[in-house]
N, C-alpha and C positions, 0 to 999 in steps of 0.2 A: 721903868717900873721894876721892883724888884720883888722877888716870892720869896716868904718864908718861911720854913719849915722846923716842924718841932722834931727831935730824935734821940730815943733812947741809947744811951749806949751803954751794953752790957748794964742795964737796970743802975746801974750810979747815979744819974742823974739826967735831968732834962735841962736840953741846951737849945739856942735858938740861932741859926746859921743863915745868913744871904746867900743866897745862890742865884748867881746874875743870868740873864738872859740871853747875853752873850755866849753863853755855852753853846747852845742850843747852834750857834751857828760852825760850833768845829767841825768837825768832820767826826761824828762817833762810830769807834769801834764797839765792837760785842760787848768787850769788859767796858767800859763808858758808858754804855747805855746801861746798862745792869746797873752802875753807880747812880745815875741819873735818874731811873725808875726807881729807887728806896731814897730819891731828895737828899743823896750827902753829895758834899764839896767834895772837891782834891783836897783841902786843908784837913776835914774833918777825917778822910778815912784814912791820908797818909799821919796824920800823929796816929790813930787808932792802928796803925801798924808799926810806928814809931820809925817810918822814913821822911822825904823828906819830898816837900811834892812835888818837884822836878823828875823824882826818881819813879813814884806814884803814874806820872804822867806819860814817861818812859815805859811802864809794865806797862799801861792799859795801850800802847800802842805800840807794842811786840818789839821795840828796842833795846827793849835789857829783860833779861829774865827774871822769874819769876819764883823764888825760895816755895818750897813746898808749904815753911811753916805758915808763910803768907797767903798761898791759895789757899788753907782751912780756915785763916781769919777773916778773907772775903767770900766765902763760899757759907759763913754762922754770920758773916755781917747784910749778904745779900740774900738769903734766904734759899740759896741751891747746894749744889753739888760740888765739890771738886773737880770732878770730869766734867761738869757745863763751866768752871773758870779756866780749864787746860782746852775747852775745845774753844772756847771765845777767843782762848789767845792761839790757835790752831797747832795745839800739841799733842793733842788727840785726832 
């Protein structure tokens, strides 16, 4: 079974994204969950940062770091803070 979700991005336009089920079974960190609660993919938010989702998937589980200019575009894509995407990733 797979869920659908609709998502604005930055008001351009409406897109319509699979987001499998199998997620659900990783192991989610803070920044993961954050992604997971506003229904976007790895694919959808690493182009909307323009990396690449292995690299995506590396930040959300404190493997590789994280560019500043990147935490303000997940922090207006996920609806918080900057200091709640540096404390997710335990930099605060």
């Amino acid at each position: 079974m797979q869920e659908y979700f609709t998502i604005d991005l930055l008001q351009k336009s409406t897109k319509y994204y699979k987001i499998r089920n199998e997620v659900l079974d990783m192991k989610l960190t803070p920044l993961r969950k954050r992604r997971i609660k506003v229904g976007m993919s790895e694919d959808v938010v690493a182009d909307y940062l323009g990396i690449a989702k292995g690299s995506l998937s590396m930040i959300e589980r404190g493997h590789d770091n994280l560019r500043l200019e990147y935490a303000a575009k997940l922090s207006k894509l996920y609806k918080c803070t900057v200091d709640d995407i540096c404390r997710d990733l335990g930099v605060l």
